[in-house]
C-alpha positions in Angstrom: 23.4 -75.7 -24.8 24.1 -73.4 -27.6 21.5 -70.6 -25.9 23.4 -71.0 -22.6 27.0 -70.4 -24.7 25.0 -67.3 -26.4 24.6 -66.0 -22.8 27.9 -66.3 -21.6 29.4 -64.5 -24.6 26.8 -61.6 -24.0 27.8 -61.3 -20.3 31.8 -61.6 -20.7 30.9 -58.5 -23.2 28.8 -56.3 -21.1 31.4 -57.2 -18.8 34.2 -56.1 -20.8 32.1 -52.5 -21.7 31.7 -52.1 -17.9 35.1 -52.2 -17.3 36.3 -50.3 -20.5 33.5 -47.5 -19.2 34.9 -47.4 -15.7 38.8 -47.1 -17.1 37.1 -43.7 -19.2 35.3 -42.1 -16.7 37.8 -40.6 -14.7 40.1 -39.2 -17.9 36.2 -38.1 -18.9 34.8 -36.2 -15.6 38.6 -34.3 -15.5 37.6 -33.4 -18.9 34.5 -32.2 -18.3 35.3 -30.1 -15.1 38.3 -28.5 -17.2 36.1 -27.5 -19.6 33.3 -26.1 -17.4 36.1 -24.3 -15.7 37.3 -22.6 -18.5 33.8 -21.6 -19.6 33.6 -19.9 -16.2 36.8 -18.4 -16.4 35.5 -16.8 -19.7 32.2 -15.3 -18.8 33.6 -14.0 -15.3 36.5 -12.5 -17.3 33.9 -11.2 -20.3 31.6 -9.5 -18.0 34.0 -7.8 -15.3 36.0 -6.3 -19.0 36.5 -2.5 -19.4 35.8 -2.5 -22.6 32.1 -4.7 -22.1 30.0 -1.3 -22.2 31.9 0.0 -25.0 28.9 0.5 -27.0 27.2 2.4 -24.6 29.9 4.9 -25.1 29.6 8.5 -27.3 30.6 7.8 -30.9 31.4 11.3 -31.5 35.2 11.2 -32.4 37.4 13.4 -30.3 39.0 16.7 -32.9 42.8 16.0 -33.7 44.6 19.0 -32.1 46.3 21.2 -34.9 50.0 21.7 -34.8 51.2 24.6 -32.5 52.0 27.9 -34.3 55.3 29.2 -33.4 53.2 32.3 -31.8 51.7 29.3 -29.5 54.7 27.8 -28.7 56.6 31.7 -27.7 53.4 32.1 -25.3 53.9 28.8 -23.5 56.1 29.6 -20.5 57.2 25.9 -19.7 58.8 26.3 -23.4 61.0 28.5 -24.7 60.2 31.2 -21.9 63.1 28.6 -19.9 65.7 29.5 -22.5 65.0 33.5 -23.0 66.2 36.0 -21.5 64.5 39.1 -20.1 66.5 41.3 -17.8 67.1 44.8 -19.1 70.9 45.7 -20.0 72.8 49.0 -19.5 72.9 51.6 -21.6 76.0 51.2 -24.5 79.3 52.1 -24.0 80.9 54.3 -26.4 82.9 51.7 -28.7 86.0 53.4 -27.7 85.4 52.2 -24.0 84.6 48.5 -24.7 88.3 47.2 -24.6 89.1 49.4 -21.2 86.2 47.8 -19.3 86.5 44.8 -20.9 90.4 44.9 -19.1 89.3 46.9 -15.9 86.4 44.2 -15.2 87.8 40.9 -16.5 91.6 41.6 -16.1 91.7 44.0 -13.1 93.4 46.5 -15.3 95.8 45.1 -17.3 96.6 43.4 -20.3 96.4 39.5 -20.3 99.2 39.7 -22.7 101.4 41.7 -20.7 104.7 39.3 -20.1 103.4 36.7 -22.3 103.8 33.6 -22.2 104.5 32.9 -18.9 107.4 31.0 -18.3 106.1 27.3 -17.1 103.6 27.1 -20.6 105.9 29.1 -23.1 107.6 25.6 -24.3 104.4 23.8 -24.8 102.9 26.1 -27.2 103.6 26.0 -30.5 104.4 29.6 -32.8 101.1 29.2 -34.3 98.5 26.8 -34.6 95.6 28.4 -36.6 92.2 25.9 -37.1 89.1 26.9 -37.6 86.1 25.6 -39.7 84.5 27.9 -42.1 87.0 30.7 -40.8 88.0 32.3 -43.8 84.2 32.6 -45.5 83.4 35.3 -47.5 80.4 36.1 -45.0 82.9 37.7 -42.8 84.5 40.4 -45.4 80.5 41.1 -46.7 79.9 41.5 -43.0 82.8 43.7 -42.5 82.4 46.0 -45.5 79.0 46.6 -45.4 78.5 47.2 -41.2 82.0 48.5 -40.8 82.2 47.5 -37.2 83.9 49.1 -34.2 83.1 46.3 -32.0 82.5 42.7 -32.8 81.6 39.7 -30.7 82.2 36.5 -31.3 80.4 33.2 -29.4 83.0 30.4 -29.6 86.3 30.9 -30.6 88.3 28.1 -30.2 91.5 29.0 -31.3 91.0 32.0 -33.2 91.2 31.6 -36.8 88.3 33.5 -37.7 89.0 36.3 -34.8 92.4 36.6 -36.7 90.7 36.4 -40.1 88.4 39.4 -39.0 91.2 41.5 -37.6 93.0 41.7 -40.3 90.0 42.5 -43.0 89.3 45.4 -40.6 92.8 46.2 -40.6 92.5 46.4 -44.4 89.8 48.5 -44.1 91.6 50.7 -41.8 89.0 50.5 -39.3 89.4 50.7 -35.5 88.0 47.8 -34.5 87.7 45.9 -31.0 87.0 42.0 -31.1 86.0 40.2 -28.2 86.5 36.5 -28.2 84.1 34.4 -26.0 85.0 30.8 -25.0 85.4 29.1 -21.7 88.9 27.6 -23.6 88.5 24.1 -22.5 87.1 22.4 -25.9 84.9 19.4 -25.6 85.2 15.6 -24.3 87.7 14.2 -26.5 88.7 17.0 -28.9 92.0 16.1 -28.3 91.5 12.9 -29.9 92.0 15.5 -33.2 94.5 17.9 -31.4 96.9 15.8 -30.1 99.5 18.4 -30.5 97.8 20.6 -28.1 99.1 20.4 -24.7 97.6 19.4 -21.6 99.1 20.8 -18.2 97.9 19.9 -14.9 94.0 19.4 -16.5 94.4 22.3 -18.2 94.6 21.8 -22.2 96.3 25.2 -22.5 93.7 26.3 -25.6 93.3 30.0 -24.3 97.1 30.2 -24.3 97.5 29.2 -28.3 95.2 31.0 -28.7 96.9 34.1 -27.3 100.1 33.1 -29.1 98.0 32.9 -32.1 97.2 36.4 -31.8 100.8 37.6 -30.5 101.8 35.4 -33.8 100.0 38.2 -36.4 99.9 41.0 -34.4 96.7 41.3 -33.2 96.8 41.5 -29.4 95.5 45.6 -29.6 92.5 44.5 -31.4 91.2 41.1 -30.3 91.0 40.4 -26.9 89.3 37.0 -24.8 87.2 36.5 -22.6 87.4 33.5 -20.9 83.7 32.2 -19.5 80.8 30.5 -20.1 78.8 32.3 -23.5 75.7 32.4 -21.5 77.4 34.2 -18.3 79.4 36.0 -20.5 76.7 37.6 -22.5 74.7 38.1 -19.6 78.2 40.5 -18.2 78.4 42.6 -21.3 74.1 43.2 -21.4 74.8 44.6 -17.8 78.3 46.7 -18.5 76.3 47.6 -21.6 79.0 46.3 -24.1 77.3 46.0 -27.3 78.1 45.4 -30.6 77.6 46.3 -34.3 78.7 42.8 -35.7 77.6 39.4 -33.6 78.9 35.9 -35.1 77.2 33.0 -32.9 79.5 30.1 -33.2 79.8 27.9 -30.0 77.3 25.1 -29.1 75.5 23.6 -32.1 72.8 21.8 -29.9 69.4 23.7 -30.1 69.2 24.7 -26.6 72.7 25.8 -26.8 72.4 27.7 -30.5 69.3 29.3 -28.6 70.4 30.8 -25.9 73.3 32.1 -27.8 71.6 33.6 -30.1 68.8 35.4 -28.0 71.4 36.7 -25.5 73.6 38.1 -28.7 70.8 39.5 -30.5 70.4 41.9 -27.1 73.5 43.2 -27.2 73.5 44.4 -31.3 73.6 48.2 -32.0 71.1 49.6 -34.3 72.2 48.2 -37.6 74.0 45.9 -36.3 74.0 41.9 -37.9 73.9 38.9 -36.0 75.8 35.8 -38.3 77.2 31.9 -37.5 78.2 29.1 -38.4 77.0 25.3 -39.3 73.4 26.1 -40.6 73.5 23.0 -42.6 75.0 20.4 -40.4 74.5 16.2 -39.5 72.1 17.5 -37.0 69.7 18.7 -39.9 66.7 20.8 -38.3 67.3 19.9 -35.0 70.6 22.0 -33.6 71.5 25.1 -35.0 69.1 25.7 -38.1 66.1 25.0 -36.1 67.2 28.1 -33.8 68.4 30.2 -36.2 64.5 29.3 -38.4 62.5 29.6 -35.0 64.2 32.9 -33.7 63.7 34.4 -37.1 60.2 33.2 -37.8 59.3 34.7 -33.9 60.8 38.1 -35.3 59.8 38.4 -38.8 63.3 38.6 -39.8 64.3 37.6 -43.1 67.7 34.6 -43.4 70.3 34.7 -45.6 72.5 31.5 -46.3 76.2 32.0 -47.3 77.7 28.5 -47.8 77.4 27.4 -44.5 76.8 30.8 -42.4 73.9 32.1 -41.8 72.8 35.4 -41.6 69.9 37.2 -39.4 68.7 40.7 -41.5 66.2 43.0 -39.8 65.9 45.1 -42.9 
C-alpha cells in the first residue's frame, strides 16, 4: 500500500514538471531565437563595417598643413583677387581741375548749390546739424600740416562733420584746397532710430541735403563738394577721370570686405606723397572689419601703421 502511494506522488510530480516545462518552452525558444538573431545581426553588421580593415591601412600620419602666409593668400585668385582692383586709371588732373570735372561730369556743369535749398525740402532741414564720430581728431590737422593737400577725398561722409572740420584747418592754413565727399546719402537700416530729427520725404531721408546746408551753414560750399554714389563706383569714376588725391580718409563700411575694397580703390588714386588715413581701427568687430584690412593691406605692401586714438594711418615712408 504505502509503495503504491510512493508511486502516485512520484507520477502527480513528473506530471507537474511536464506541465511547468511545457508552460516555459515557448517564453524559452522566443528567447533563444532573439538571441541567435541578434548575434547574426552583429557579425553581418561587424564584417560588412568600413572601418573592419582599418588595420590594414598606412599608419603614416598625414602632415598638418601650415597656416597660409599672407603672400599665399594675395596669390590665391578665388581670395582677395575678387575684392582688388586692377584696371589702369588716367593720368592726374592738375589739382586746379578736380572741382570743374568733378561739376561738368557729376553736375552737368553747374553747382549743386546753386538755388539752394530747393523750395519743397528747405523747411525740413534744420540750420545745422553737425555729427560725426571721431571728426574733430587731431589725425586730421597732423594730416593737414604735414601733406598740405590740394585735394582730399573722403570715403563716407555722412553728414559732414569731419569734411567741415578739414575745411576749415586748410582754411587756416590758407591753403587752396578741394574736398570731395563720397556717400551714396542714404545711411543704413535703422539709423534713424538715432536721427529721428532727420527728415524723411517720399523714401528719401534728405541726408545729402543737411548735409549741404551743413556746408552752406560755415561757408564751405567753394571747397567741399559731394559726390553722391556708391564708394566703390565712385572711386572707380575718379581712377578713370584721373582725379587723385594727396590726402585719402577711408571712413564708410566697417565690414572687412567693405574696409577692403575702400581702401585698395583709394590707395590708387593717392599722389606721390600722398597718405591714406580712417577711422574705427579699434572697434566691437575686433580683427575682423576694419583693422584686419587696414593690417592685411599694409602687411601685402610692407607699409608701416600708425594708430592715432582711433584713426589709423597708412605710411609708405
Amino acid at each position: 500500500m504505502k509503495q503504491k502511494e510512493d508511486q502516485q506522488v512520484l507520477q502527480n510530480r513528473q506530471k507537474r514538471l511536464v506541465l511547468i516545462t511545457l508552460k516555459l518552452a515557448k517564453p524559452i525558444a522566443y528567447f533563444i531565437l532573439l538571441l541567435l538573431s541578434y548575434t547574426l545581426g552583429y557579425l553581418s553588421s561587424s564584417n560588412s563595417s568600413p572601418f573592419k580593415n582599418a588595420t590594414s591601412l598606412p599608419t603614416t600620419s598625414t602632415p598638418i598643413p601650415t597656416a597660409p602666409t599672407i603672400q599665399d593668400l594675395a596669390n590665391l585668385p578665388s581670395q582677395l583677387d575678387n575684392f582688388r582692383v586692377s584696371t589702369h586709371c588716367s593720368n592726374p588732373l592738375p589739382s586746379e581741375l578736380v572741382r570743374q570735372t568733378i561739376l561738368h561730369r557729376v553736375y552737368n556743369s553747374t553747382s549743386p548749390f546753386d538755388n539752394f535749398p530747393p523750395v519743397h525740402v528747405s523747411s525740413l532741414l534744420r540750420p545745422q546739424r553737425l555729427k560725426g564720430w571721431g571728426s574733430n581728431g587731431a589725425v586730421f590737422e597732423h594730416l593737414i600740416e604735414r601733406v598740405k593737400p590740394k585735394t582730399i577725398i573722403e570715403v563716407g561722409t555722412f553728414l559732414g562733420a569731419s569734411a567741415v572740420h578739414m575745411a576749415g584747418l586748410t582754411r587756416q592754413l590758407g591753403l587752396q584746397t578741394q574736398i570731395l565727399c563720397v556717400d551714396d546719402f542714404r545711411g543704413w537700416p535703422g539709423f534713424r532710430d538715432r536721427f529721428k530729427d532727420i527728415k524723411m520725404l517720399n523714401g528719401d531721408v534728405l541726408l545729402m541735403y543737411q548735409f549741404m546746408q551743413n556746408l552752406v551753414s560755415v561757408n564751405a560750399t567753394d571747397s567741399v563738394l559731394p559726390v553722391p554714389f556708391s564708394t566703390g563706383s565712385a572711386l572707380n569714376l575718379f581712377c578713370e577721370w584721373g582725379v587723385f588725391a594727396d590726402l585719402i580718409e577711408v571712413d564708410a563700411g566697417h565690414d572687412f570686405i567693405s574696409a577692403w575694397s575702400d581702401i585698395n580703390r583709394a590707395y590708387r588714386l593717392l599722389r606721390p606723397g600722398g597718405v591714406i588715413f580712417g577711422h574705427d581701427y579699434f572697434t566691437a568687430a575686433d580683427d575682423r572689419g576694419v583693422r584686419r584690412a587696414v593690417n592685411l593691406f599694409a602687411r601685402m605692401h610692407g607699409f608701416k601703421i600708425k594708430i592715432d586714438g582711433q584713426h589709423w594711418v597708412i605710411d609708405s615712408t
